[in-house]
Backbone bond lengths (Angstrom), bond angles and torsions (degrees), N, CA, C in turn:
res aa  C-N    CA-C-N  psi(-1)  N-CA   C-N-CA  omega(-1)  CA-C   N-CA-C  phi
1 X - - - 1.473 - - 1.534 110.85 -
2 X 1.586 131.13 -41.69 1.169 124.64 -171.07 1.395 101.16 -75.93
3 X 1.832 108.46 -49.62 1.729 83.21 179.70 1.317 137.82 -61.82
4 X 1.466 98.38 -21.06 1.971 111.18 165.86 1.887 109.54 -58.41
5 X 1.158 105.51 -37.94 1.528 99.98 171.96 1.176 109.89 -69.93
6 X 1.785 128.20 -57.42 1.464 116.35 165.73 1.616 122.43 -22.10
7 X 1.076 94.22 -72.19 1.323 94.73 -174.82 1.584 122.28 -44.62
8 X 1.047 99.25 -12.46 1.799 94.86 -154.83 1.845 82.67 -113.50
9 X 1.337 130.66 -14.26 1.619 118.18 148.23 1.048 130.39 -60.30
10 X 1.446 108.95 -40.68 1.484 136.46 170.78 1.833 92.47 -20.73
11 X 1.366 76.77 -82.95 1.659 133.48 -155.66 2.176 95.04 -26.84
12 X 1.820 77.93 -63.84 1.926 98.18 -175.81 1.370 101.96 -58.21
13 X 1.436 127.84 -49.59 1.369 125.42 -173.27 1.743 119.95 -61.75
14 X 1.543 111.06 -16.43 1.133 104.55 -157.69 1.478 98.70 -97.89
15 X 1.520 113.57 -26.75 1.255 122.65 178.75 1.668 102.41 -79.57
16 X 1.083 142.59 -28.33 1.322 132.44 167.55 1.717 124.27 -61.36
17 X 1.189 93.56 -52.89 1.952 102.00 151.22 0.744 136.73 -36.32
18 X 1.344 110.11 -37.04 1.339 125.21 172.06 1.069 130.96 -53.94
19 X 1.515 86.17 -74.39 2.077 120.45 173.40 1.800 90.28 -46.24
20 X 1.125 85.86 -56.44 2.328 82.52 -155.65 1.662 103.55 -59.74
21 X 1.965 120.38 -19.12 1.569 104.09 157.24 1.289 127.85 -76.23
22 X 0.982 128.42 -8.90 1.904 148.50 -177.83 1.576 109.62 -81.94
23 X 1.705 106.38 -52.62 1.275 107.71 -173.86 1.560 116.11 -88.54
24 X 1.546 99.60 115.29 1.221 119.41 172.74 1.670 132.89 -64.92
25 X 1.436 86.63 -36.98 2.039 105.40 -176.02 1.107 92.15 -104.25
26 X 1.465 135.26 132.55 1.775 128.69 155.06 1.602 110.42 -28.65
27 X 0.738 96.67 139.59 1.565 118.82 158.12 1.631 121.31 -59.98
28 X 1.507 121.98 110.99 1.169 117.42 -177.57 1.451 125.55 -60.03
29 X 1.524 124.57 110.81 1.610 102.76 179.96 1.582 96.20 -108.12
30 X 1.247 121.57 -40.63 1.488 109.42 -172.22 1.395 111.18 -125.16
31 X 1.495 122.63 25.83 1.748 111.59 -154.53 1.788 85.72 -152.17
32 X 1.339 101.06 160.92 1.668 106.23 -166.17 1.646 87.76 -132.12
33 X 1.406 108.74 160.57 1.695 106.34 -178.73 1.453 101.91 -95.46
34 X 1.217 106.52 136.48 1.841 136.95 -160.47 2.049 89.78 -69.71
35 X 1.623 103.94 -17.09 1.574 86.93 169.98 1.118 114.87 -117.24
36 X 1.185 132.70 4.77 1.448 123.29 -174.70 1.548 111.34 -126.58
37 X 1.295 114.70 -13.99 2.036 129.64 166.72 1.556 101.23 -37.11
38 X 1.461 135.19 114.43 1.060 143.83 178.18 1.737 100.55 -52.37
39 X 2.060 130.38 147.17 1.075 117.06 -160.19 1.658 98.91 -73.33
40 X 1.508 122.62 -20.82 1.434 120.30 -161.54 1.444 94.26 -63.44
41 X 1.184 128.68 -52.13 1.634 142.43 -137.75 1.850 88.46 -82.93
42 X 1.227 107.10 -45.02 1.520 105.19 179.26 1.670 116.06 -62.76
43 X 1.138 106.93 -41.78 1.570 105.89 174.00 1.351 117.67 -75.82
44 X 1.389 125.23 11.17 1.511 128.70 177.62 2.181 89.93 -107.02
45 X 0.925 146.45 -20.68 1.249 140.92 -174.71 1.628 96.52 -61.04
46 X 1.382 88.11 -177.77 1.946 119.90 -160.12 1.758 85.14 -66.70
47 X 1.233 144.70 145.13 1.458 143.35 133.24 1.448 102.60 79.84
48 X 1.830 103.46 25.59 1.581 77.72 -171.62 1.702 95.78 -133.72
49 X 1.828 116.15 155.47 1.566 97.04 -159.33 1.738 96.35 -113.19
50 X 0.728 108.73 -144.58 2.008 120.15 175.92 1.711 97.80 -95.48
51 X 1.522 106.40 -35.73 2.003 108.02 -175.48 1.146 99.49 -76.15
52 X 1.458 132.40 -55.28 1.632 137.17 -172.31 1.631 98.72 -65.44
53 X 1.012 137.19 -57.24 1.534 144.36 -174.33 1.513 99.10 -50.29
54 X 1.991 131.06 -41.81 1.166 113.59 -170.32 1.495 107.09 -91.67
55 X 1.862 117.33 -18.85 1.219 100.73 168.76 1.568 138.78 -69.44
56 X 1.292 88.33 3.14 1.920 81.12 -167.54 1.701 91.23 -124.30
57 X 1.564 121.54 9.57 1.729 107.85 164.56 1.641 79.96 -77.01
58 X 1.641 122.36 -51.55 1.733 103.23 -164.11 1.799 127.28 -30.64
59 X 1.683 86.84 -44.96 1.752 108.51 -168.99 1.198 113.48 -64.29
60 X 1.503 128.33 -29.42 1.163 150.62 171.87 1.194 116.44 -43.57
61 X 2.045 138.87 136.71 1.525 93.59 -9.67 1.402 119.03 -76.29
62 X 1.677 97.25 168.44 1.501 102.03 161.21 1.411 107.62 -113.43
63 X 1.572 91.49 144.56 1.609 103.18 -172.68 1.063 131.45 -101.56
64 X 1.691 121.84 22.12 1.347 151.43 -179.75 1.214 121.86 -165.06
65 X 1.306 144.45 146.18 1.480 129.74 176.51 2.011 105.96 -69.95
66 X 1.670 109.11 -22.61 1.522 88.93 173.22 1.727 115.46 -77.17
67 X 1.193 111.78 -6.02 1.398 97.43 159.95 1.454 110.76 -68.63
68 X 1.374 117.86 -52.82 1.620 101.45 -176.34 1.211 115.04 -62.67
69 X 1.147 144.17 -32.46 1.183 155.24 -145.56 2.113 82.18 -77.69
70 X 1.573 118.95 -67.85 1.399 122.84 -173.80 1.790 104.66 -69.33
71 X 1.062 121.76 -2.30 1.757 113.55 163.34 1.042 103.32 -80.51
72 X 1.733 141.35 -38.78 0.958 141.37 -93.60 2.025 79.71 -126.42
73 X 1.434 93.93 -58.05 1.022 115.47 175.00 1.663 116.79 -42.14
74 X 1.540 103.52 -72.03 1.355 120.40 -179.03 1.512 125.19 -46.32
75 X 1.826 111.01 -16.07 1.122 128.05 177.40 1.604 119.50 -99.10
76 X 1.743 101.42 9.44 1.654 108.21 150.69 1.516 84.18 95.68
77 X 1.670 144.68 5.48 1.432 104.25 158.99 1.477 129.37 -89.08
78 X 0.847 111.01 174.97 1.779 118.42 -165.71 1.489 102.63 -89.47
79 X 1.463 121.68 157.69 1.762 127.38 174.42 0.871 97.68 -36.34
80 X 1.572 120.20 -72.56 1.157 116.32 -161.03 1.478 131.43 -60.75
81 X 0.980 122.22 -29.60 1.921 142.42 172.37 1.390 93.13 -54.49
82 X 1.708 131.96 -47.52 1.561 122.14 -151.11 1.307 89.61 -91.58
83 X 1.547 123.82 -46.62 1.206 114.18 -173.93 1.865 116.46 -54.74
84 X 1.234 112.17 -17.71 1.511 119.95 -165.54 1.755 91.22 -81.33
85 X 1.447 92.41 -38.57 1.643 101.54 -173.20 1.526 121.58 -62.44
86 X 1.076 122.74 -37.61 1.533 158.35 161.20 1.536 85.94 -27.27
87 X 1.543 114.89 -75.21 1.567 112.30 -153.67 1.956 112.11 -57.19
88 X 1.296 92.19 -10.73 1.745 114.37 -166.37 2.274 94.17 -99.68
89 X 1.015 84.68 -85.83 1.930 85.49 -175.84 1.262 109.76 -97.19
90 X 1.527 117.26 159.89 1.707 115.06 152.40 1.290 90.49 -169.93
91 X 2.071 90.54 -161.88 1.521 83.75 -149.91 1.456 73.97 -134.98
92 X 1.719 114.70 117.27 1.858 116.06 177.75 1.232 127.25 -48.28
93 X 1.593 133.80 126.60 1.255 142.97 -161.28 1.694 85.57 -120.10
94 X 1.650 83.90 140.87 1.626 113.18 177.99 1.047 116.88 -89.27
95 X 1.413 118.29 114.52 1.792 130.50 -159.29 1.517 94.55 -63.37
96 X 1.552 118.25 -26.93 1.541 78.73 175.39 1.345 120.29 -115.41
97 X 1.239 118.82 37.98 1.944 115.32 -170.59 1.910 98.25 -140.52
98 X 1.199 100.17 -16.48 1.884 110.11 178.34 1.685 110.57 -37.47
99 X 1.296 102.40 115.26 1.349 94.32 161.37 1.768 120.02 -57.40
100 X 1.268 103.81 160.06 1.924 103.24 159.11 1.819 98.41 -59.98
101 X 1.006 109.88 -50.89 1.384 93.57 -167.46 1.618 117.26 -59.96
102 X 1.321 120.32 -51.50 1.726 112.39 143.80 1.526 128.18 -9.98
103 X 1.295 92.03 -70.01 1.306 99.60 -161.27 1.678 136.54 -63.86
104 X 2.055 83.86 -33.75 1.619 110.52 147.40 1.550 136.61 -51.46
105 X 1.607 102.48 -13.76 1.826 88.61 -166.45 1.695 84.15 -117.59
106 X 1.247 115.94 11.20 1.700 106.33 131.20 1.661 128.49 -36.64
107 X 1.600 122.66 95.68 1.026 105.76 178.08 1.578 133.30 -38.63
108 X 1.628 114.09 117.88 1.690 82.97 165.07 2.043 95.07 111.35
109 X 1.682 111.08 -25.72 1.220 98.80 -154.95 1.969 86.58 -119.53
110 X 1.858 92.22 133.64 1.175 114.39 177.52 1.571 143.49 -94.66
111 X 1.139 127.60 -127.58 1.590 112.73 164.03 1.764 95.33 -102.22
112 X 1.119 107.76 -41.34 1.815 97.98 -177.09 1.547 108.11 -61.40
113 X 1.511 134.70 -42.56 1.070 111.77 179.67 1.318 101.13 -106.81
114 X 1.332 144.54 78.63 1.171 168.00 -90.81 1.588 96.91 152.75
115 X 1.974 96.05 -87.80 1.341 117.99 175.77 1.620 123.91 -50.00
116 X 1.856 113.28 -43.61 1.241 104.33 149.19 1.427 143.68 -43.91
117 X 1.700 119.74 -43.80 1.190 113.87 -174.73 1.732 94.48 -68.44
118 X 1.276 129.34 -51.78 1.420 131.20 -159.26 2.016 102.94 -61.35
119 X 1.435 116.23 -33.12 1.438 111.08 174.29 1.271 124.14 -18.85
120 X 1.908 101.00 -71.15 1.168 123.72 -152.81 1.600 125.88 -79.63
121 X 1.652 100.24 3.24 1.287 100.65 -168.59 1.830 123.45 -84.76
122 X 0.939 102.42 150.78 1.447 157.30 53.73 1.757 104.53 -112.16
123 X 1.422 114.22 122.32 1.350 96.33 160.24 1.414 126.01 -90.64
124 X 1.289 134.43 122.90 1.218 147.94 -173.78 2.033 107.95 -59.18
125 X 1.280 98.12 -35.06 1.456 116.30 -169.86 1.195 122.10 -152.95
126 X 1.551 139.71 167.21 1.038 136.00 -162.82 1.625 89.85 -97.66
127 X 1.134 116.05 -52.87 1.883 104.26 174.42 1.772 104.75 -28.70
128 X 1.175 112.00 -57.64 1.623 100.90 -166.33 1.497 98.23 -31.75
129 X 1.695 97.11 -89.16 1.662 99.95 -178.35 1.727 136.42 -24.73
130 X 1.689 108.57 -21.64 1.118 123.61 -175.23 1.947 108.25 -82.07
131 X 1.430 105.04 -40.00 1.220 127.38 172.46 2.022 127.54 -73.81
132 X 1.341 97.61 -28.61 1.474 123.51 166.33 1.636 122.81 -92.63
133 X 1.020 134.66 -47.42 1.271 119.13 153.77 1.301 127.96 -81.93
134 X 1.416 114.97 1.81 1.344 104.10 163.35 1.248 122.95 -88.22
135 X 1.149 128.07 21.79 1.535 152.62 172.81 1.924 103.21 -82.45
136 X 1.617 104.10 -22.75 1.595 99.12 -174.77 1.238 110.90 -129.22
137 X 1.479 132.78 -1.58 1.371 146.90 176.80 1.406 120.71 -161.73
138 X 1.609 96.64 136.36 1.341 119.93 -171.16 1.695 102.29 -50.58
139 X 1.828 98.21 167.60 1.686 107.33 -167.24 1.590 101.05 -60.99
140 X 1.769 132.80 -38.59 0.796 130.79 -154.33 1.574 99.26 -62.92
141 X 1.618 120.71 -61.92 1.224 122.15 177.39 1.486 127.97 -44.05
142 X 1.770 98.80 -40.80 1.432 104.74 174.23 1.610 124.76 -46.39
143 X 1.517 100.04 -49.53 1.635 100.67 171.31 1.239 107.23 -84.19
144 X 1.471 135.32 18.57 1.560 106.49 166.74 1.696 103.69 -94.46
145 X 1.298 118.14 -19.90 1.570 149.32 -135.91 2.318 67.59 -111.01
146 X 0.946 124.56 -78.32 1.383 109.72 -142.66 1.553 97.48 -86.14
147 X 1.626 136.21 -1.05 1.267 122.74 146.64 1.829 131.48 -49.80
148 X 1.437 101.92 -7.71 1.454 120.12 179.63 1.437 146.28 -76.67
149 X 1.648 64.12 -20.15 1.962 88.75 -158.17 2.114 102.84 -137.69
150 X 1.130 120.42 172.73 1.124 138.57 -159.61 1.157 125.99 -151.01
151 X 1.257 163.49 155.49 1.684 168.39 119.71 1.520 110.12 -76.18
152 X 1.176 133.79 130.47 1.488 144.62 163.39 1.032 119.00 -54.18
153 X 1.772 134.19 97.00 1.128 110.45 170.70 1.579 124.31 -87.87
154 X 1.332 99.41 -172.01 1.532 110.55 -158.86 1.559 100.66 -103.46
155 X 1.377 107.80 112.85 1.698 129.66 -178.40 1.525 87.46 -64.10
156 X 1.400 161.29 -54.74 1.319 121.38 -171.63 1.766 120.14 -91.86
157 X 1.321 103.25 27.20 1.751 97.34 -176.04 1.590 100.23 -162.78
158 X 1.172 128.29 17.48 1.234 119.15 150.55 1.451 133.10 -89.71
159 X 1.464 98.04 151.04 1.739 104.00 -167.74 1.738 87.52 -72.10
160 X 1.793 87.71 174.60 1.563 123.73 -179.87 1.798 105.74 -50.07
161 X 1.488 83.44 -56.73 1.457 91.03 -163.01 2.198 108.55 -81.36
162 X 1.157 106.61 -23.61 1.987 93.01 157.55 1.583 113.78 -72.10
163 X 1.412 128.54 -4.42 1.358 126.87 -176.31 1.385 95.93 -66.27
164 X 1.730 102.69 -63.84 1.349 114.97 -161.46 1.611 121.52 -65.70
165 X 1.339 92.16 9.87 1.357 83.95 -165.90 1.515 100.23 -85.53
166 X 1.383 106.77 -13.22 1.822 111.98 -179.26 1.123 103.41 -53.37
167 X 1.549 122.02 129.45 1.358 137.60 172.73 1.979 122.05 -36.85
168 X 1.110 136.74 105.55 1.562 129.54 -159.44 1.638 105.23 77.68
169 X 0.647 130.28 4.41 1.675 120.86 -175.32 1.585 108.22 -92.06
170 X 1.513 101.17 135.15 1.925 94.16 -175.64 1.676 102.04 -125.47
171 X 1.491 98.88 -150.25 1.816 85.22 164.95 1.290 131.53 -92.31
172 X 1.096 100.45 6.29 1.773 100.16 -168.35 1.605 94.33 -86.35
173 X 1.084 110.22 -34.34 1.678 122.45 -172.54 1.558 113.19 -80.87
174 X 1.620 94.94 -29.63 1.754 90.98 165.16 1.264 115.10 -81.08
175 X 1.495 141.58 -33.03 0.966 160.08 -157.90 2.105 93.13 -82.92
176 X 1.000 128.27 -7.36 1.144 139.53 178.89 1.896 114.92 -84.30
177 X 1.668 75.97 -51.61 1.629 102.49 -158.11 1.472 101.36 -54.98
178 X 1.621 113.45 -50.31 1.275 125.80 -157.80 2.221 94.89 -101.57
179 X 1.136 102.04 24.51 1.792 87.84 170.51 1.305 112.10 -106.89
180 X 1.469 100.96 -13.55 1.710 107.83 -175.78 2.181 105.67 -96.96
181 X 1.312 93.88 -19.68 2.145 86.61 163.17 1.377 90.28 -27.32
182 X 1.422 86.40 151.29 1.608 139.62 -49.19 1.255 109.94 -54.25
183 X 1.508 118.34 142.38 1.327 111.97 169.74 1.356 109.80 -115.30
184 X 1.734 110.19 139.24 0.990 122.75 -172.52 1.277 126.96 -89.75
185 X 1.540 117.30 -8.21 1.163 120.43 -179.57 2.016 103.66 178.32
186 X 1.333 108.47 145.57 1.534 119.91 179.83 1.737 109.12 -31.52
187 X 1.273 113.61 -26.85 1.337 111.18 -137.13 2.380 92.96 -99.76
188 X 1.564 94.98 -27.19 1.207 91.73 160.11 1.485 131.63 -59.89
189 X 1.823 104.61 -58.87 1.299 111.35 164.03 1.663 118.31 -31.31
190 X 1.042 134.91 -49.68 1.379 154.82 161.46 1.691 112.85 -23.52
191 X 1.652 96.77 -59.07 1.552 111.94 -175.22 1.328 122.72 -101.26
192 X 1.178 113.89 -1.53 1.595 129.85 -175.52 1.813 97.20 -105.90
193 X 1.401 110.24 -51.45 1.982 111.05 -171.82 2.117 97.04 -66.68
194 X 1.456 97.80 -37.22 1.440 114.22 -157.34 1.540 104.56 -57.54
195 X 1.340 111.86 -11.17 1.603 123.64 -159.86 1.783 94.93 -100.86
196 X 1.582 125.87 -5.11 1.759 127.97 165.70 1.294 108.65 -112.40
197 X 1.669 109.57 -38.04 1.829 96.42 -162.75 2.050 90.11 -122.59
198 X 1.228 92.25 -179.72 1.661 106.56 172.77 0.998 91.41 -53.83
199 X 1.971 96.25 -173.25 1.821 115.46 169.63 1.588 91.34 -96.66
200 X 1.579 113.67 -14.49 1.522 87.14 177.81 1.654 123.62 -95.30
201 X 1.156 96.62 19.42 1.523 109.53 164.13 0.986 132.27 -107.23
202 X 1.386 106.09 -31.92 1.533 127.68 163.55 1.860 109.50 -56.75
203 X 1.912 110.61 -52.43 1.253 89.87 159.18 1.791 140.23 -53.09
204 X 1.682 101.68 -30.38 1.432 100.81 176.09 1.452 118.62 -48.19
205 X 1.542 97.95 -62.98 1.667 121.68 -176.14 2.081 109.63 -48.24
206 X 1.263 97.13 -31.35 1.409 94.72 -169.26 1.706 109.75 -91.99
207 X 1.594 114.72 8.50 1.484 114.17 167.20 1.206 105.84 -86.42
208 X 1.168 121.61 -1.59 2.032 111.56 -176.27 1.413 104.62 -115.47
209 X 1.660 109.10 -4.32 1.866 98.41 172.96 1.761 120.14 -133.32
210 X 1.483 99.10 161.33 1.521 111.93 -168.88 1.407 133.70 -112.68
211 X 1.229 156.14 -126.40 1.254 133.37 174.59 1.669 70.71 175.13
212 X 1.481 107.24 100.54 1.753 108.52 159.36 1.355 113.73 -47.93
213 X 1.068 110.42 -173.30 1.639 127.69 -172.57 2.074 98.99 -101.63
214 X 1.052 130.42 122.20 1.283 131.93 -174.13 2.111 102.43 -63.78
């Protein structure tokens, strides 16, 4: 019986390892992406109305959470309302280019783990971060803490499943990503994606990816 339970920890642990080397964007447990949250579902959140909910699908995308953070603002809610809002939508910050000020209107996150997220950088992968702050907070926090944040993957060597992890992205759009390999430089990605969606989607899509080093 115990080694049948072994095994079957084994089993859960190995498949979580897994997932957490694949997944590039945190994993959503309690928060929806500030660009892709349908407008109805947004106007049902904490402080938020059907007028504020249709002004900021217009503004959309946003290409940083301090842009949302100044829509958010400009549309008359209070610290406290956005911060409440935060635990509901946002907008994923890149573990390695995040301002402190980013990184702060993480619900919940202070100057000590502030200094943690900034330690570890460069993160190569979202496992790092998954493996490094979990050195200071339990799993529950860990996934509320790594639904927040992201690593860039690399348009000529990422798997299927870190594509998808880009916020709105399906297969037709992955099936895009990977027809134009190898890419030689940002500026293709640009003119090759630019030929299905806007440039202002194309900017969205192009904050979560990278172009390795040849």
């Amino acid at each position: 019986m115990k080694r049948l339970l072994l095994i079957t920890w084994l089993g859960i642990a190995l498949v979580a390892s897994v997932s957490a080397a694949h997944a590039q964007v945190g994993k959503s447990v309690t928060i929806a992406d500030a660009n892709t949250i349908a407008e109805a579902e947004l106007a049902k959140l904490p402080g938020m109305t059907a007028t504020i909910a249709k002004s900021l699908v217009a503004k959309r995308p946003f290409l940083s959470v301090t842009a949302l953070d100044q829509a958010l603002t400009g549309a008359g809610l209070t610290r406290e309302q956005i911060s409440t809002l935060y635990g509901r939508i946002f907008v994923h910050i890149n573990l390695n280019t995040a301002s402190r000020e980013e990184i702060l209107l993480i619900p919940g996150v202070g100057q000590r783990m502030l200094h943690e997220f900034e330690e570890y950088r460069p993160y190569a992968a979202l496992a790092v971060f998954h493996r490094e702050i979990d050195k200071y907070v339990d799993d529950a926090e860990l996934a509320r803490l790594e639904q927040y944040v992201f690593v860039p993957i690399d348009l000529n060597s990422a798997s299927d499943a870190d594509i998808l992890t880009i916020p709105g992205l399906g297969n037709r759009m992955l099936r895009e990503f990977k027809e134009y390999r190898p890419y030689d430089g940002i500026e293709r990605f640009r003119r090759e994606i630019g030929k299905y969606v806007s440039k202002e989607e194309v900017a969205r899509l192009e904050r979560y990816v990278t172009i390795g080093k040849k």
